[in-house]
N, C-alpha and C positions, 0 to 999 in steps of 0.2 A: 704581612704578618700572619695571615691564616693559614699561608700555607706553608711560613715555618710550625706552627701550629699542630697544622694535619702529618707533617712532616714525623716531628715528635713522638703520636700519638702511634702512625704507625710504625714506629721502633719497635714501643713498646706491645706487648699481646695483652690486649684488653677485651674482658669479655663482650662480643658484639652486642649483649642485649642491652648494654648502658648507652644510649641515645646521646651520647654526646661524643661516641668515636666516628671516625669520618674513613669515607672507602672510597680508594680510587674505581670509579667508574667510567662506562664510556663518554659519560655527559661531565666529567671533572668530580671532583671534591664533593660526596653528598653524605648525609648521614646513614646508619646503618640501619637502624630502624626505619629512615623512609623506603633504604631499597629493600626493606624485607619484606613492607608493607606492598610493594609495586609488585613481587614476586606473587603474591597469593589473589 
């Protein structure tokens, strides 16, 4: 179910700084705010 979920979300273009959009990464399904955090 999460990943019809993550599926959805990224259909839609939601701004990255709301913490509950999810990005395909190379470790799967993570939120966007935690790989922004991992970036700096």
């Amino acid at each position: 179910m999460a990943r019809l979920k993550a599926r959805a979300l990224q259909r839609q273009p939601l701004p990255r700084r709301d913490p509950n959009v999810y990005v395909m990464t190379s470790n799967g399904f993570e939120k966007a705010i935690d790989v922004e955090r991992r970036r700096r």
